[in-house]
C-alpha positions as CSV (number, residue, x, y, z in Angstrom):
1,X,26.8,6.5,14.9
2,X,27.6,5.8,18.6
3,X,29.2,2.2,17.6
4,X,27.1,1.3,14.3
5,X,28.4,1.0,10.9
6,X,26.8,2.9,8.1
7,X,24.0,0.6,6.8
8,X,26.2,0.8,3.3
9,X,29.2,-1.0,4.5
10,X,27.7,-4.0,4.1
11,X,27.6,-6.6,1.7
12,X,25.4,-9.5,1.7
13,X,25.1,-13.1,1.5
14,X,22.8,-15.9,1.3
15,X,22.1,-19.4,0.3
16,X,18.4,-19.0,-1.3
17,X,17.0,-19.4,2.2
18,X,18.0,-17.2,4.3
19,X,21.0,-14.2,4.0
20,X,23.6,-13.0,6.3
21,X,24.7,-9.3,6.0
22,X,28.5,-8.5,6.5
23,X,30.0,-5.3,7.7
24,X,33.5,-4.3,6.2
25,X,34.7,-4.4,9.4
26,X,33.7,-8.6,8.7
27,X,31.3,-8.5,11.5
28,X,28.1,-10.3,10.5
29,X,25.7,-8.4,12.6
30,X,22.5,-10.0,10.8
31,X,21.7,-13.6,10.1
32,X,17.9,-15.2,11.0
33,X,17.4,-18.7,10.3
34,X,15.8,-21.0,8.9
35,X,14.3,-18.6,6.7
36,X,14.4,-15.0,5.8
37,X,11.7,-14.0,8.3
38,X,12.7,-16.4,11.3
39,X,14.0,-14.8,14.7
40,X,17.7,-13.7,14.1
41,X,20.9,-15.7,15.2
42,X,23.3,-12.6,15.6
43,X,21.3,-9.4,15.3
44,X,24.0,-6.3,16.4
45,X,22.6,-4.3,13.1
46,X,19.6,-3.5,15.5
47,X,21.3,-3.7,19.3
48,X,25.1,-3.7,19.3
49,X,25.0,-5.0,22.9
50,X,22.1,-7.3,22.5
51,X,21.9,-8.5,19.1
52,X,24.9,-10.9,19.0
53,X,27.4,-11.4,15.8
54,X,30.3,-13.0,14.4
55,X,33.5,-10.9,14.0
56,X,37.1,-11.8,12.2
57,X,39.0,-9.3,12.0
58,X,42.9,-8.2,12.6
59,X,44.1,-7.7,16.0
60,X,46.1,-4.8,14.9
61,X,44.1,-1.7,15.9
62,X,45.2,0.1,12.8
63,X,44.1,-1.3,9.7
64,X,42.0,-0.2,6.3
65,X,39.3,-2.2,4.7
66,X,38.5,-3.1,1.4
67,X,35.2,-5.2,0.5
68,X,34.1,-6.4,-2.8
69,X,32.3,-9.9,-4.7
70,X,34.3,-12.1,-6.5
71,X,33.2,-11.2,-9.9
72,X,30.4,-12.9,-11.3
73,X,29.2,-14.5,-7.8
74,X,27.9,-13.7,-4.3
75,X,30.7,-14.6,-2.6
76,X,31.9,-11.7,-0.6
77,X,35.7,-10.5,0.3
78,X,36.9,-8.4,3.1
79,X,40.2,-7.3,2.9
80,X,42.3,-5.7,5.8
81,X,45.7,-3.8,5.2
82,X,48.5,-3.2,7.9
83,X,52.1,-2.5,7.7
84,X,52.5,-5.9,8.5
85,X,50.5,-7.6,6.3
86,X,47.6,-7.9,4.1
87,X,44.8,-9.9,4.8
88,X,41.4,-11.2,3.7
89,X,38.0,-13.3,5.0
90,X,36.2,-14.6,2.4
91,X,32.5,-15.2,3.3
92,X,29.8,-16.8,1.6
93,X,26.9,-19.7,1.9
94,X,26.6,-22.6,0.0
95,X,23.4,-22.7,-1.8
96,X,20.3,-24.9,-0.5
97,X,18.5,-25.7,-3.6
98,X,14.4,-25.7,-4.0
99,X,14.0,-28.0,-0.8
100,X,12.8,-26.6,2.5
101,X,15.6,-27.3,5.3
102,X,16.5,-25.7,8.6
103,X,20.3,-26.3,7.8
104,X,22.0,-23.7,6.6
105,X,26.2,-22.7,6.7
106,X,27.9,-19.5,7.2
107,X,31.7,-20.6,5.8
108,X,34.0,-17.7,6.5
109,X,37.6,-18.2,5.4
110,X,40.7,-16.2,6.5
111,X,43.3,-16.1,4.6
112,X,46.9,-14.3,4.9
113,X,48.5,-12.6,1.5
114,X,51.0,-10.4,2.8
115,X,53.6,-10.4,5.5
116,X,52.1,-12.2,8.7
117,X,48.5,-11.0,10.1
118,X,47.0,-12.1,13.4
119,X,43.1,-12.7,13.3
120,X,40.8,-12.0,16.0
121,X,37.3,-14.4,16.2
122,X,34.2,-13.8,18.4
123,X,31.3,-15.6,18.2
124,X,28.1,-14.4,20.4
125,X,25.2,-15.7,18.9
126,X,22.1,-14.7,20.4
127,X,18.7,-16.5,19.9
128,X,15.6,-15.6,19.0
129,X,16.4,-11.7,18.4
130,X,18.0,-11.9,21.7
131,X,15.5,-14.0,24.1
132,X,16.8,-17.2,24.2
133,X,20.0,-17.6,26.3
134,X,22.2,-20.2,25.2
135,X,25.4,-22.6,26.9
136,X,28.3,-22.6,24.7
137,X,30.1,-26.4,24.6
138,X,33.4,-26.5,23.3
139,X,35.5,-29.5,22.0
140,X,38.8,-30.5,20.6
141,X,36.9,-30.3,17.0
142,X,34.8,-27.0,17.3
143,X,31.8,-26.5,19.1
144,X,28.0,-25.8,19.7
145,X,25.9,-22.9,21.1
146,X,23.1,-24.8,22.2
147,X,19.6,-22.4,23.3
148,X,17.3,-22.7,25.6
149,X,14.7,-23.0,22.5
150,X,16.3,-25.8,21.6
151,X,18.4,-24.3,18.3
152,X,21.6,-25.0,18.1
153,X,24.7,-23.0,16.2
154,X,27.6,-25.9,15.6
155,X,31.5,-24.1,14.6
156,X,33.3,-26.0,12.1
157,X,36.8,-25.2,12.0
158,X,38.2,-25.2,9.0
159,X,42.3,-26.5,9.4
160,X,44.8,-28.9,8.6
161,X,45.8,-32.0,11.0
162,X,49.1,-30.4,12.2
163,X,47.0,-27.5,13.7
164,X,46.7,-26.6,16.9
165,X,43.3,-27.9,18.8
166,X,40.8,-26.2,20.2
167,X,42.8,-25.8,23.5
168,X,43.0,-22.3,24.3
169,X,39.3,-21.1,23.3
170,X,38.1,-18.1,26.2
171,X,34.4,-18.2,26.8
172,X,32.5,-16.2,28.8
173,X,29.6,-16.0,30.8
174,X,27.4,-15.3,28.1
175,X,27.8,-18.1,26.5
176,X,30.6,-16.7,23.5
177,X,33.5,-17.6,21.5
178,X,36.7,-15.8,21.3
179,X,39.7,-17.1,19.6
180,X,42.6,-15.7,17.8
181,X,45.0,-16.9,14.7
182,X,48.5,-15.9,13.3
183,X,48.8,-16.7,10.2
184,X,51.8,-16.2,7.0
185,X,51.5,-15.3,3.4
186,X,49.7,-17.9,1.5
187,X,48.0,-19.5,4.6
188,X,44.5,-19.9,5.8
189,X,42.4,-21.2,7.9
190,X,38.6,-20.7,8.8
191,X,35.4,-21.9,10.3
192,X,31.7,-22.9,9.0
193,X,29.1,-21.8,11.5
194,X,26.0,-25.0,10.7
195,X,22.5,-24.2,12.3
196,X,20.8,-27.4,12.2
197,X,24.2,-29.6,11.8
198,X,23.6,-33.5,11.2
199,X,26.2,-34.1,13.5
200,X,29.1,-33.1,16.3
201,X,31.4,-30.3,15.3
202,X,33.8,-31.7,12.8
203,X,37.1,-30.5,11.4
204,X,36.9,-29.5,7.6
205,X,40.5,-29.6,5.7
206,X,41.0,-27.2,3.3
207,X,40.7,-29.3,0.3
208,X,37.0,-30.3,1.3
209,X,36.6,-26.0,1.4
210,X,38.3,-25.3,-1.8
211,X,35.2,-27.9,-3.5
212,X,32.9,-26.6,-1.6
213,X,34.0,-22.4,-2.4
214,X,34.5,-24.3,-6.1
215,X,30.7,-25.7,-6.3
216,X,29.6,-22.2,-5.2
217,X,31.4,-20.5,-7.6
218,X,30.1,-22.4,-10.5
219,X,26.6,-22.1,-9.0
220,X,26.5,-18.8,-9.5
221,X,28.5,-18.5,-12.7
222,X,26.7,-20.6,-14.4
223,X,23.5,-19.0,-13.5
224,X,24.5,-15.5,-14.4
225,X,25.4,-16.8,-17.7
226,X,22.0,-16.7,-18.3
227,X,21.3,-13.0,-18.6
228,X,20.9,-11.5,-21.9
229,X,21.9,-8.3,-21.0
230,X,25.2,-6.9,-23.2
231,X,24.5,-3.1,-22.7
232,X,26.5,0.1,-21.2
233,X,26.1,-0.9,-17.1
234,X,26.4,-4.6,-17.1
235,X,28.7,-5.0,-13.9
236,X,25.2,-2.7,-12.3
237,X,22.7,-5.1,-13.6
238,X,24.2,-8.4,-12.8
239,X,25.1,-7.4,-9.9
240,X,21.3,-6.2,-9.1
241,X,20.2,-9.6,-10.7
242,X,22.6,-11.4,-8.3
243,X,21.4,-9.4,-4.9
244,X,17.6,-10.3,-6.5
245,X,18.3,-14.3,-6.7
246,X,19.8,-14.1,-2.7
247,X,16.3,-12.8,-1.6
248,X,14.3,-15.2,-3.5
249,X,12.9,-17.5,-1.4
250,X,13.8,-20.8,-3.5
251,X,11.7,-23.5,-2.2
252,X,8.5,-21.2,-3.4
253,X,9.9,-18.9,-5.7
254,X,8.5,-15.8,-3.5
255,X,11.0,-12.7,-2.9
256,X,11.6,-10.7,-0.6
257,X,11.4,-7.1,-0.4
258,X,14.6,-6.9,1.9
259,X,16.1,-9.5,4.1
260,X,16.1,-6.9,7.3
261,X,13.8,-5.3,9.7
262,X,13.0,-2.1,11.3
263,X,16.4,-0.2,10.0
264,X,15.1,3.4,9.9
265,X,13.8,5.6,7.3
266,X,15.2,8.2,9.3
267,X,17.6,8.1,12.0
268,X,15.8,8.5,15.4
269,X,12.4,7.7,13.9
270,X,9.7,5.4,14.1
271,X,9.3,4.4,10.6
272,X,10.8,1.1,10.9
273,X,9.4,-1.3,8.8
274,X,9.8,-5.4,9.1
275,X,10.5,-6.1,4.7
276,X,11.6,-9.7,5.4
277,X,8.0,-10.9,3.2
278,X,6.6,-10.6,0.0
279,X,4.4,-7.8,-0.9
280,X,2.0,-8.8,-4.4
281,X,3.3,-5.4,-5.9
282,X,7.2,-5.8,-5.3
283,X,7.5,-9.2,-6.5
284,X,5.1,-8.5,-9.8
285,X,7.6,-5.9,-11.1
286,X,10.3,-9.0,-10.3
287,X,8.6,-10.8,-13.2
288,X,9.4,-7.7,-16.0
289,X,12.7,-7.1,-14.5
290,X,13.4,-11.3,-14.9
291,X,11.9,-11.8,-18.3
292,X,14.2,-8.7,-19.2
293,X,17.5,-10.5,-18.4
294,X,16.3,-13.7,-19.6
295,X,15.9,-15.2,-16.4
296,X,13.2,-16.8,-17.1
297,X,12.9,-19.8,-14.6
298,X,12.8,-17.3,-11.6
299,X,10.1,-15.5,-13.6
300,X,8.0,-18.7,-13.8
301,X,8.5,-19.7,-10.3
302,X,7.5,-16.2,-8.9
303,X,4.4,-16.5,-11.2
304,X,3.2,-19.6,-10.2
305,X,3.4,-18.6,-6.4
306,X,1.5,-15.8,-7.7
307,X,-1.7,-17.8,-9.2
308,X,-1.2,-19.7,-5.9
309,X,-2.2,-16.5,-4.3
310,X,-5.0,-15.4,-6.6
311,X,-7.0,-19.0,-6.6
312,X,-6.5,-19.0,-2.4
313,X,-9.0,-16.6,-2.0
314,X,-10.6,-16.2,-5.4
315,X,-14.4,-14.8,-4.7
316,X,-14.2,-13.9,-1.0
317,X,-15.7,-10.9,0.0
318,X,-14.5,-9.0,3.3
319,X,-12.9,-5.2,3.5
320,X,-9.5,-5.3,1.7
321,X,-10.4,-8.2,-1.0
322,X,-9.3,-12.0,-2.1
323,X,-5.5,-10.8,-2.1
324,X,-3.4,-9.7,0.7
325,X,-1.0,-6.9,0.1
326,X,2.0,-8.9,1.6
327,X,2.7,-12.7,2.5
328,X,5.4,-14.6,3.9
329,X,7.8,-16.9,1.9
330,X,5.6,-19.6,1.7
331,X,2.1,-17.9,1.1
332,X,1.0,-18.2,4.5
333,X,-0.7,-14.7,5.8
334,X,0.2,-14.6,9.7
335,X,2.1,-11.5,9.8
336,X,1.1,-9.8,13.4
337,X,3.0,-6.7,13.9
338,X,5.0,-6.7,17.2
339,X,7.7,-4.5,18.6
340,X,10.9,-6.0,20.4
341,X,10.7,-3.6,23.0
342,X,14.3,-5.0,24.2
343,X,16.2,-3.8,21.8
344,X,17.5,-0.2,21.4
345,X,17.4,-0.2,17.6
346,X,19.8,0.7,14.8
347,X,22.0,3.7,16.4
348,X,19.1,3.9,19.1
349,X,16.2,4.0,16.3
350,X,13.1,2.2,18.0
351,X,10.8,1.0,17.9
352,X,12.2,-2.2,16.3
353,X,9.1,-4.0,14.7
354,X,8.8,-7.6,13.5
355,X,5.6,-8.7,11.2
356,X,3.9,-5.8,9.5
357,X,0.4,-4.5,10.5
358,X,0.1,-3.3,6.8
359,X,-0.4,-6.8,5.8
360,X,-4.2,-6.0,6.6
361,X,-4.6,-2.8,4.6
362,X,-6.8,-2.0,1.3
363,X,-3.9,-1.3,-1.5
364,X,-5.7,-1.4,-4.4
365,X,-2.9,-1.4,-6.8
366,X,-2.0,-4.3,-5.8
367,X,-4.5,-6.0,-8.3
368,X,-3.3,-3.7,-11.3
369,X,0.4,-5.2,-10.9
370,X,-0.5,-8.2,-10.6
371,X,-2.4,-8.5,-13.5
372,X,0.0,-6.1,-15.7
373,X,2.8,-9.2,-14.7
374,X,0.4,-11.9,-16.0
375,X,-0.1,-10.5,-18.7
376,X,3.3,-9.5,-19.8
377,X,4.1,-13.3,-18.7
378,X,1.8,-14.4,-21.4
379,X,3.1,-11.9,-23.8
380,X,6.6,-14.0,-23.1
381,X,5.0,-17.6,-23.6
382,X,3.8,-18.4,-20.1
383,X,0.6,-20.2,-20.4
384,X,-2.2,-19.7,-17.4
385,X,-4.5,-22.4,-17.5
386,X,-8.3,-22.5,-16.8
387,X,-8.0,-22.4,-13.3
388,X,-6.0,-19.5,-12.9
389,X,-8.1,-17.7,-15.5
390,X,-11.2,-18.6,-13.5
391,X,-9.8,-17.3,-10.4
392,X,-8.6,-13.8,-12.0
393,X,-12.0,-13.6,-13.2
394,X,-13.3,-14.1,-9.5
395,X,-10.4,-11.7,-8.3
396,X,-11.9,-9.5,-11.2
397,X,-15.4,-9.3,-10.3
398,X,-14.3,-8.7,-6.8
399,X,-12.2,-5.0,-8.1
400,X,-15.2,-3.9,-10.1
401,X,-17.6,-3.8,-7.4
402,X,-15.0,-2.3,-5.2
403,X,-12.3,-0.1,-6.9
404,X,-14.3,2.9,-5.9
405,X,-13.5,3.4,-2.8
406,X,-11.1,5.4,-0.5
407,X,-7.6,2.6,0.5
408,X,-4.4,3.3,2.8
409,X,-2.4,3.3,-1.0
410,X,0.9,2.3,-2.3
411,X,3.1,3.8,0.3
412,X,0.9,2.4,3.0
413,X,0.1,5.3,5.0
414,X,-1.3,4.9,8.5
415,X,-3.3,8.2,8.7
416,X,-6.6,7.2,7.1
417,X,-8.4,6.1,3.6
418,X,-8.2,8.2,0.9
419,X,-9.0,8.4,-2.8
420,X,-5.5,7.6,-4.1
421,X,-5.1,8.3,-7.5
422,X,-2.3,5.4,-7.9
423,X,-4.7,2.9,-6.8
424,X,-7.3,4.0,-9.5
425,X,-5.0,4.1,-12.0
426,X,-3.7,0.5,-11.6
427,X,-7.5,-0.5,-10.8
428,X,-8.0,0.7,-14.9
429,X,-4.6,-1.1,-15.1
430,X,-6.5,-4.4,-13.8
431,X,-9.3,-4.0,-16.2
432,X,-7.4,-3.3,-18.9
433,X,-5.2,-6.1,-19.1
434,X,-7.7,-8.6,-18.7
435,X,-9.6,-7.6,-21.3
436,X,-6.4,-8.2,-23.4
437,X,-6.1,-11.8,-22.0
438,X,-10.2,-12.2,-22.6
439,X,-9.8,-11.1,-25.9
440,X,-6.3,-12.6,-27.1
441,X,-7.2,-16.1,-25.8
442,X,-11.4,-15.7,-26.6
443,X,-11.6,-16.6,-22.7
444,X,-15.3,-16.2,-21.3
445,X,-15.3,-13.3,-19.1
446,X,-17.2,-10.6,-17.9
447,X,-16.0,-8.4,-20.9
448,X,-18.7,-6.0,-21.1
449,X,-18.6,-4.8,-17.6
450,X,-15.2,-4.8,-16.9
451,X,-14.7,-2.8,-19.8
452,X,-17.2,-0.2,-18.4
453,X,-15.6,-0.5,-14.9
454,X,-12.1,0.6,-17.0
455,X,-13.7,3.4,-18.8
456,X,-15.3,4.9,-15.6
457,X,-12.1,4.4,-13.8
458,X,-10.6,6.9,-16.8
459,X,-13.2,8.9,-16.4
460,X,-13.0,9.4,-12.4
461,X,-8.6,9.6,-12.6
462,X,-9.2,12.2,-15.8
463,X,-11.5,14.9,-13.6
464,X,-10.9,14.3,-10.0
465,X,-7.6,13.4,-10.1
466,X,-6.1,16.0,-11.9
467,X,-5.2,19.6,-10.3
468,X,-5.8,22.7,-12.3
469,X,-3.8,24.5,-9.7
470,X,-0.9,22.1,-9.7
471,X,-1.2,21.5,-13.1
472,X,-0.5,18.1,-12.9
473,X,-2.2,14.5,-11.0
474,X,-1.9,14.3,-7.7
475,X,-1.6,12.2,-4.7
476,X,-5.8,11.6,-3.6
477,X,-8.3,13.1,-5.1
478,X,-9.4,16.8,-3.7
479,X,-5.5,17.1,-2.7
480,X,-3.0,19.7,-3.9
481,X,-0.2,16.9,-3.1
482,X,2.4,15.6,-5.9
483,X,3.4,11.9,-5.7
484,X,6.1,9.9,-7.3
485,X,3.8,7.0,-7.8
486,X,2.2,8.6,-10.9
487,X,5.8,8.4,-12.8
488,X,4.4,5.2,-13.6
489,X,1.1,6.8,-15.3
490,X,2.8,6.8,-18.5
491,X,4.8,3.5,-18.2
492,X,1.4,1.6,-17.8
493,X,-0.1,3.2,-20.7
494,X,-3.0,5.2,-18.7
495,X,-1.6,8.5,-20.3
496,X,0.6,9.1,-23.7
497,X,4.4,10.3,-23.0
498,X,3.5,13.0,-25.4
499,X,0.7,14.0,-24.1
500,X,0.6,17.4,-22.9
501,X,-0.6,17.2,-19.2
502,X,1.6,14.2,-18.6
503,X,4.8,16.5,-19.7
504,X,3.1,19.1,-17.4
505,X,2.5,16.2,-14.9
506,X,6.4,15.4,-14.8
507,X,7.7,19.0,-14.5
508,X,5.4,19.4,-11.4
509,X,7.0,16.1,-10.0
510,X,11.0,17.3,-11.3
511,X,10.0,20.9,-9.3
512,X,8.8,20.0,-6.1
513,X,9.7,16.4,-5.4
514,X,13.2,15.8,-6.9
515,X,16.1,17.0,-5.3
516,X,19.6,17.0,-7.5
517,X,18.3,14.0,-9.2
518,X,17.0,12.5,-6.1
519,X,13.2,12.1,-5.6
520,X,11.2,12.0,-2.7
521,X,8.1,9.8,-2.4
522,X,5.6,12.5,-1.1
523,X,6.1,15.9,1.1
524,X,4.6,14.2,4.6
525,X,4.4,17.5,5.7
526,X,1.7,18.6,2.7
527,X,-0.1,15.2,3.6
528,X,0.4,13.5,6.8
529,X,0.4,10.0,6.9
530,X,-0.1,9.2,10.9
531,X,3.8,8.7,11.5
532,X,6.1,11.0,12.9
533,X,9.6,12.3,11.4
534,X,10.4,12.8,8.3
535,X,12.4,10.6,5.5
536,X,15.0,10.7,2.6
537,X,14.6,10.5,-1.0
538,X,13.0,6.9,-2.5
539,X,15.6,4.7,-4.8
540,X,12.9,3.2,-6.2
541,X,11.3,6.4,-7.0
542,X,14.6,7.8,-8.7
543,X,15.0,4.9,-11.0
544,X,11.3,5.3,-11.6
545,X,12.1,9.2,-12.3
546,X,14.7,7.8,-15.4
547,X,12.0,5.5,-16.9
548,X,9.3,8.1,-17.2
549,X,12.4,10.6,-18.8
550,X,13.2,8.3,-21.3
551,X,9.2,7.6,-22.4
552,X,9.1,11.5,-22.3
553,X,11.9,11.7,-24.8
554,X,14.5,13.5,-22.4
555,X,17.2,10.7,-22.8
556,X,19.8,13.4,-22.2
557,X,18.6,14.2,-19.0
558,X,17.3,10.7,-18.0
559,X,21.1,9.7,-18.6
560,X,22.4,12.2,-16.3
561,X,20.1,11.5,-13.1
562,X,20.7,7.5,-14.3
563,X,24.6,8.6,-13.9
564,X,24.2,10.6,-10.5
565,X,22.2,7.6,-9.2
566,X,25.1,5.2,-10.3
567,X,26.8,7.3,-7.6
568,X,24.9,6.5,-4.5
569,X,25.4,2.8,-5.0
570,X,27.6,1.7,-2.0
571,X,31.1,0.2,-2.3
572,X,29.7,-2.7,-3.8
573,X,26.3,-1.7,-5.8
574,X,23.8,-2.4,-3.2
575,X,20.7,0.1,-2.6
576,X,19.1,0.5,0.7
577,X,15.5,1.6,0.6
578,X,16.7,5.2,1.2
579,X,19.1,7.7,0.1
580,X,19.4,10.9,3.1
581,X,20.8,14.8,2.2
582,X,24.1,14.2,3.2
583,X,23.6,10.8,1.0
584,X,23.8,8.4,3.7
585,X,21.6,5.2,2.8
586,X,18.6,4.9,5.1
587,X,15.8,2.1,5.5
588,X,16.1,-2.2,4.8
589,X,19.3,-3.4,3.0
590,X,19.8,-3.7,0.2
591,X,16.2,-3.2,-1.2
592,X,14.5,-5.6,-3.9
593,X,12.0,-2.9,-5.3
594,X,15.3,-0.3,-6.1
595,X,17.3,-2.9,-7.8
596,X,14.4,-4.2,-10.3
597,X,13.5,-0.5,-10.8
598,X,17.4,0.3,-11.7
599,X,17.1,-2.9,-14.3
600,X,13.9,-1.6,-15.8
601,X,15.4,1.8,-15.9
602,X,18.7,0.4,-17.0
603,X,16.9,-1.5,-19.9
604,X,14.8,1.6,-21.1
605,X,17.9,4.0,-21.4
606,X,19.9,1.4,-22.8
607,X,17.1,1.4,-25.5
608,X,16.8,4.8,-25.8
609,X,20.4,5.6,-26.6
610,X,20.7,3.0,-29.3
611,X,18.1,4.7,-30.7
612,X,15.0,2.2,-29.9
């Protein structure tokens, strides 16, 4: 990987802001601050000689690793092994709350509990993905990497009085930090790297850590404690909800679909995506995953940044409708597409891209999931008041004199429009869930048309989406293509799990899209989609593969692929976006979309096999 570490061996971190990612090497090659989509701080995951990081590790060449959370939190542990000794750096952020701030900590402890261990430090910070050079200004008490920009980066060291000072430090021309400490069994020692700080660099004592490490702890303790979940793959789930909460965007409740850019759906290739926002469709299947666990202040929170987004541009016209298919963390909808021609990309994968041009694109699904979510809220208690009806019904009107029409689709293809059959399923999805809320709640609507629209959107999916020669649905209308999308056919209702041609449907998909349990999105060589290259096998899709089993009845089998699945998990039961043939993971890290579909799947089987 010419001097890159697997995207698995990390694990990752993150205050409810923003999230740092940690190789088991205990680099952090990935932090962007203030927020999840700012310009990165150290950025080596995308140019190991540009990107800057932060490294502890042992200065004894030969060494093993070990990573893993302290149970029940996202507080991370690296452990190194010698002959000599037996060390460990414990890393983690202490959480922000629900207010925006620009301050945010990286506290990385190392700690000695073995023999004697001698700990190598580099800090090379480099601003604004690289652009912004930076002066580094050491003290007695720690010091500050101060940019041209104007950010700052202030080093905390973490010590006891008697400790040496902060005598010895080597900089070097760039501008970075490299220090080293020897430490016995039972010591440790450590530094807190502030962006933002209030003040000079200060020295922290140990104690002041240990209730700070103590109030993060309980933060996350306590929160777990209020899943629901008892069933077969517990350690799975929490960890999945934990690695949801860490990309939820506090202050607004909005969620990421990954907290990196541009890591490659296939090594070498261009299909490197920016996932630091919040698509409509990813966050809606947040709310079933949430409600699921019993989470259900996360759910609220997400929903209410949703009927934000519906009554913004309730009633517009224009080409790709009142709601966008993505948004940043705090609704706002600037999300130009730009490549950082500077760097080289992860293991020389470029072009790396910030913003995401498909922000503009007609995804007509979009209004199917989001209305499926509101309506399952409400099914749960949630209440939607008369100005977020009013604006669904806007956002309503606008889908029934649109839905026909050809869109880029789910999987945001860039090689034209086309008829997908996805988006006219979740268009009857749209239609039909409203008419629910209309007629549960006696809301004035448009009832009889969109209950035409609904029935002609049936209508269109039954004869033009549908493939006598495949026997089964396919990707776009007039196509011979299979897509993984339509597992969801049955899960949304549009088709009975008994019926005949969905069983049909789902032996077409198990024939020529999964592989040993693994299933690809699409063949893009059967249906080009304007990008070059090829990619792996779709988490999301697999999970999604295990939900339409168990509907189908084939809980045997849904248990096994569930089971194989469990197996590409890395070290610490994070999923990337991607899974490769030799079952590397490929694309962002860790993925929000895989770990709510392995709760949803997760929750089915569990159901299934106590004989629900």
């Amino acid at each position: 990987m010419d001097g890159y570490p697997l995207i698995e061996n990390h694990g990752l971190i993150g205050d409810l802001q923003t999230a740092a990612l940690v190789t088991t090497e205990g680099m952090v090659d990935w932090f962007c601050s203030p927020r999840f989509d700012s310009p990165s701080v150290f950025g080596a995951l995308l140019d190991k000689e540009k990107g800057g990081h932060c490294t502890v590790r042992p200065a004894h060449p030969t060494h093993a690793t070990k990573q893993l959370y302290l149970p029940g939190t996202a507080i991370l542990v690296t452990r190194f092994m010698t002959e000599a000794g037996a060390g460990e750096v414990v890393d983690f952020m202490p959480v922000t709350g629900t207010t925006v701030t620009s301050r945010h900590r990286l506290v990385r402890l190392v700690r000695c509990v073995r023999g004697t261990m001698t700990f190598e430090v580099e800090i090379a910070p480099r601003f604004d993905y690289g652009r912004a050079k930076h002066e580094a200004h050491i003290t007695e008490h720690g010091a500050v990497f101060a940019a041209e920009d104007g950010t700052e980066l202030t080093m905390h060291p973490i010590r006891e009085p008697e400790d040496e000072r902060l005598l010895d430090v080597l900089t070097d021309q760039d501008g970075d930090l490299r220090l080293s400490v020897t430490l016995r069994a039972g010591q440790q020692r450590g530094l807190v790297l502030e962006m933002d700080a209030d003040g000079p660099p200060a020295e922290i004592r140990l104690d002041a850590y240990e209730r700070l490490f103590d109030r993060t702890v309980a933060f996350w303790r306590t929160w777990l404690a209020q899943s629901r979940y008892t069933g077969r793959w517990r350690e799975m789930v929490e960890r999945s909800a934990i690695t949801l909460k860490l990309m939820t965007f506090a202050p607004s409740g909005a969620l990421v679909a990954a907290p990196t850019t541009a890591l490659p759906e296939q090594l070498g290739g261009e299909r490197n995506w920016d996932y630091r926002f919040t698509w409509i469709r990813d966050a809606s299947f947040s709310v079933y995953a949430l409600l699921g666990l019993g989470f259900t202040e996360e759910a609220r929170a997400f929903i209410a940044w949703l009927s934000d987004r519906v009554k913004e541009r309730a009633g517009e016209s224009g080409t790709t409708g009142p709601l966008n298919v993505m948004y940043k963390v705090d609704g706002s909808s600037d999300l130009d597409e730009q490549v950082l021609d500077h760097w080289e990309g992860y293991a020389g994968s470029a072009p790396v891209r910030i913003g995401n041009g498909a922000a503009t694109q007609l995804q007509l699904d979009i209004y199917g999931e989001a209305l499926d979510s509101m309506y399952f809220a409400h099914q749960h208690g949630f209440q939607i008041g008369h100005a977020g009806w009013t604006s669904m019904r806007e956002n309503l009107d606008w889908l029934a004199d649109h839905w026909d029409q050809p869109e880029e689709g789910i999987w945001e293809t860039r090689g034209g429009r086309q008829d997908f059959t996805y988006g006219r399923v979740m268009s009857w999805v749209a239609f039909d869930r409203a008419l629910r809320l209309a007629e549960s709640k006696g809301w004035p609507s448009a009832y009889g048309r969109w209950q035409t629209e609904r029935d002609a959107v049936y209508d269109q999916v039954m004869a033009k989406g549908w493939s006598g020669e495949q026997q089964a649905f396919v990707q776009h209308y007039g196509s011979g293509v299979l897509d993984s999308s339509l597992l969801r056919m049955s899960t949304v209702g549009f088709l009975s799990p008994e019926d005949p041609i969905w069983a049909s449907t789902l032996d077409a998909i198990e024939r020529k899209l999964v592989s040993d349990s693994l299933v690809y999105r699409y063949d893009p060589e059967a249906s080009p989609d304007g990008l070059r290259g090829s990619e792996g096998t779709f988490s999301l899709c697999t999970f999604m593969y295990v939900d339409a089993l168990v509907r189908a009845g084939r809980t045997d089998q849904a248990r096994l692929v569930y089971e194989k699945m469990m197996g590409y998990a890395n070290h610490l039961g994070l999923y990337s976006e991607e899974v490769d043939p030799t079952g590397r993971q490929l694309g962002n890290f860790p993925q929000a979309f895989t770990h709510l579909a392995l709760i949803d799947a997760t929750l089915a089987l569990d159901k299934a096999l106590d004989g629900g």
